[in-house]
C-alpha positions, 0 to 999 in steps of 0.5 A: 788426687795429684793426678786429678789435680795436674790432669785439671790444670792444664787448662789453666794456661793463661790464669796468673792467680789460683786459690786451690782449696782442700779438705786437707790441703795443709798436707796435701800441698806439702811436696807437691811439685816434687811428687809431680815429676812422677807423672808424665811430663804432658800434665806438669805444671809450670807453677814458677812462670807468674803463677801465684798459687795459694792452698786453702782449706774450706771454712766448714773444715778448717775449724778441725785443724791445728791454730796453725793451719787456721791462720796458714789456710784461711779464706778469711786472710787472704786478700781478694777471696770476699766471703768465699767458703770453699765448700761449693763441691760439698753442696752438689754431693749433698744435692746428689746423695739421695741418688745412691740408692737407685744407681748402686744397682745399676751397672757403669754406664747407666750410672754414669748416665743418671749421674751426668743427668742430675749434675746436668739438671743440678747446673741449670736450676743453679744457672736459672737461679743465679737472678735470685740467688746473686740479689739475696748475696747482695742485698745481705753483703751491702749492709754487712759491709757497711757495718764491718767498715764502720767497726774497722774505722772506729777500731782503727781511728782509736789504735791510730790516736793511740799507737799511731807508730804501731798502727804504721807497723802493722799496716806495712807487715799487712800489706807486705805479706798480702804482695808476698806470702813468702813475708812473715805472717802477720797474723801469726805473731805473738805481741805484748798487750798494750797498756791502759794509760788511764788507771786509778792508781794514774788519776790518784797520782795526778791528784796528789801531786795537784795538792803537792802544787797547792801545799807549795803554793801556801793553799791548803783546804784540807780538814783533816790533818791526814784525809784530803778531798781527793783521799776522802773519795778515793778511799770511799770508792774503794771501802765500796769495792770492798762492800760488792766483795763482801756480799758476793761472797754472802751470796756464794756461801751457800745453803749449808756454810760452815762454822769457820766459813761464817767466822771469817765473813763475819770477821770481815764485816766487823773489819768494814763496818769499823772502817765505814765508821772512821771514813764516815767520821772524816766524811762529815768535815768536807760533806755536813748535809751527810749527817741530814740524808742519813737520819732521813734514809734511816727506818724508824723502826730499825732497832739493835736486832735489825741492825744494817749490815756492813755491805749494805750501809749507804755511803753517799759519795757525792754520785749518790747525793746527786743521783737521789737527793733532789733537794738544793740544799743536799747538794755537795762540793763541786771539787768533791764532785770533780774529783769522783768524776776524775776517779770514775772514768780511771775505774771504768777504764780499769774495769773494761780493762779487766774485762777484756783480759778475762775474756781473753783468758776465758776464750783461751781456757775453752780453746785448750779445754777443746784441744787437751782435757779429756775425761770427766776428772779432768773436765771437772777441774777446767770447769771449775777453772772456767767458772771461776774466769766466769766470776771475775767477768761478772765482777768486772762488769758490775764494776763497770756498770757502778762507774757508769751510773755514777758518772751518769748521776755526776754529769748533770751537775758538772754539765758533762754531755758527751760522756756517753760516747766515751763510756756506753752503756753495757749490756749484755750482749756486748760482754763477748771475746772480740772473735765471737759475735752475737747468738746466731751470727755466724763467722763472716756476719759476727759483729765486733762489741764496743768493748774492743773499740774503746780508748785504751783498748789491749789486744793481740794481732790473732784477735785483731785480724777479726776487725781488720779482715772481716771488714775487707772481705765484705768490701771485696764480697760486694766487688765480688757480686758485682762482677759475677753479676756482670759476667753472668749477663755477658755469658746469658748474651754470648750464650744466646748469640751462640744458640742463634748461630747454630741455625746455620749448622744444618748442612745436608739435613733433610728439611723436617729436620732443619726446621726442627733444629732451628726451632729448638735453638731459636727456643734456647736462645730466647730462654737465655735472653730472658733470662739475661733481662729478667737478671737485670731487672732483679739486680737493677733495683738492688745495685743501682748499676744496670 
């Protein structure tokens, strides 16, 4: 391979940028310069005279490789590669394989033959289809630019409204080891997550320290001694955490429980259902019409053996009285209002928060299940890890999604409109960890969920390398096709002006055959001008620029 190697770069005098891409390359390259001075001198490249030559290993393969070679030899990380794999080799073999069959019966030089015959033939259907082949790229790369920019924007406008000085930071570290890879990986860094600035426990400081303010000031509108408004909404949000536990758990018990499991749920509901009763107690000071939608929601044919159960009891917090009672007389108090509005969005960003760490934690669980657990008693024990991670992401989007009917049942009546920008709607295809995109994309068209662009958004620069990178290296893969499409142009023209000159090479032939030569390169050159005008027609009504 070396001698194959330096034998091939000595037409590659005038090139001042080689990307060299290996199956192996991570311990190939490794002291390569010091084991070339074992050939002669004639096939030694002079790899320190404005040379930058950079190693890398093929997108198919380098999934195989240890995290290190990942970021270290990644098409994806360096700049001005577009969306280049390297495994352009892989598919001539994979064309030439079926000739094994027939050449391994024939002796050196009619193998060789046949093989230079098909390479031959391989190389000029690719040449005939480049029209087709550069306007499909084209036509898929311009939206997939288009949709990557956009991400990268929304990503990176939200990081700059939020850690303008970090943002700074890393786009210098980028931009210094993109000019010099000898520079500290970025990439390879290990940061701290940034943290939330929103969160309930915040939001509930806030409001406690306004009704320090009011008590100060001589205003107070508390109805009860130790339960103020905001302490009223607060503590009903959370005995409805309590309720989602309490029926999750109901859910999970299965079809035989035990004796003792049975206790302690039960044990649990007496718990809650005593803690409804004195919240609900208090509740009736600030919410009368309470006491008028319970007697209404309540079936007429329930008795003491039907009774409700603890984790299904109906609170109606002010989200639930809007969202279900049309009636302006069960409306409740604004500030009631206001203050479960305040609550929510503190709960949505707490539960997107959490969703992003499991996420987080259940991509780095497959990762070292991948890597390091062996064995079925092993793999038993990370699976039951994994789905344990698995119930605290369902848990944590559930949670999102309650914050979110409650603030779209809330909206209306504090005439908030432009919420949905803030809080979207989450489906289930955008529950994904940020390097993964939907089912089918592969790794250069994944897409980022908007969980990952969200305001108080907590990453890792590995994973943020997903939005940053992949955004430009479709910008450079539609530079990239674009300029192939001029080469190819300008190479069918020079190639047909070739041709042509080659009716004047016919010196000392006998007539018949200088006709028959001029023929055949008349033939030639004009199979490369159509060519060259049936390309532009193709790429003209894609790109617009010939």
């Amino acid at each position: 391979m070396d001698y194959l190697f330096f034998s091939t770069m000595q037409h590659t005098g005038d090139i001042a940028v080689l990307n060299i891409s290996y199956d192996i390359a991570c311990q190939w390259s490794t002291n390569l310069w010091q084991r070339m001075h074992q050939y002669p001198s004639t096939i030694h490249l002079r790899h320190y005279d404005n040379k930058t030559i950079t190693f890398l290993v093929p997108k198919f393969h380098l999934p195989a490789h240890i995290e290190i070679c990942q970021i270290t030899y990644s098409h994806n990380l360096l700049k001005g590669m577009g969306q280049t794999d390297g495994e352009a080799p892989e598919r001539g073999w994979a064309n030439i394989n079926p000739v094994a069959t027939s050449t391994r019966e024939m002796g050196p030089g009619s193998r060789r033959n046949t093989l230079d015959n098909h390479f031959g033939d391989f190389n000029w259907k690719k040449v005939t289809n480049m029209g087709v082949s550069l306007s499909r790229k084209l036509k898929a790369a311009v939206p997939e630019r288009d949709q990557h920019v956009r991400n990268f924007e929304d990503f990176n406008n939200t990081l700059e409204h939020e850690r303008p000085e970090q943002v700074a930071e890393w786009r210098l570290a980028v931009e210094r080891w993109e000019s010099d890879s000898s520079q500290e990986n970025p990439f390879a860094l290990t940061g701290k997550h940034m943290l939330l600035a929103l969160t309930q426990a915040a939001v509930r400081l806030s409001l406690s320290q306004q009704e320090a303010d009011n008590l100060e000031h001589g205003m107070d509108d508390s109805l009860h001694e130790e339960v103020s408004r905001s302490v009223l909404i607060s503590s009903g949000m959370e005995i409805e955490d309590q309720q989602c536990r309490l029926a999750r758990d109901i859910e999970l018990l299965g079809g035989h429980p035990t004796d003792l499991q049975c206790t302690k749920l039960q044990e649990w509901g007496n718990i809650l259902r005593r803690k409804i009763e004195q919240w609900s107690k208090v509740q009736l000071l600030y919410m009368p019409v309470i006491a008028r939608l319970r007697a209404s929601d309540m079936p007429t044919s329930r008795t003491h053996l039907t009774e409700e159960k603890a984790h299904e009891i109906e609170l109606w917090l002010p989200s639930k009285i809007h969202g279900d009672a049309t009636d302006p007389v069960h409306q409740c108090d604004a500030m009631l209002s206001h203050y479960e509005w305040e609550l929510r969005r503190a709960q949505a960003y707490d539960a997107l928060d959490d969703l992003r760490r499991h996420l987080r934690l259940r991509t780095h669980l497959y990762k070292f299940k991948d890597t390091h657990i062996c064995g079925q008693r092993a793999n038993t024990r990370a699976s039951a890890i994994i789905d344990k991670v698995e119930l605290n992401v369902s848990v944590a989007a559930a949670r999102y999604r309650r914050a979110w009917s409650a603030l779209k049942h809330l909206s209306p009546a504090l005439s908030r409109t432009m919420w949905k920008e803030e809080f979207p709607k989450l489906e289930n295809d955008d529950i994904r960890g940020m390097s993964q995109g939907k089912p089918g994309q592969s790794s250069g068209n994944r897409t980022l969920s908007w969980i990952w662009k969200a305001h108080g958004i907590a990453s890792d620069p590995p994973e943020g390398e997903t939005v940053l990178n992949e955004s430009m290296r479709w910008v450079e893969e539609v530079q990239l096709l674009q300029e192939e499409m001029r080469r190819v142009a300008a190479y069918l023209l020079w190639h047909a002006t070739w041709w042509d000159a080659q009716e004047d090479c016919c010196a000392g032939l006998a007539l018949a055959e200088v006709e028959g030569i001029r023929g055949y390169a008349k033939r030639q050159a004009a199979v490369r001008q159509d060519l060259h005008d049936t390309f532009l027609t193709k790429w003209g009504a894609v790109n617009g620029t010939f």
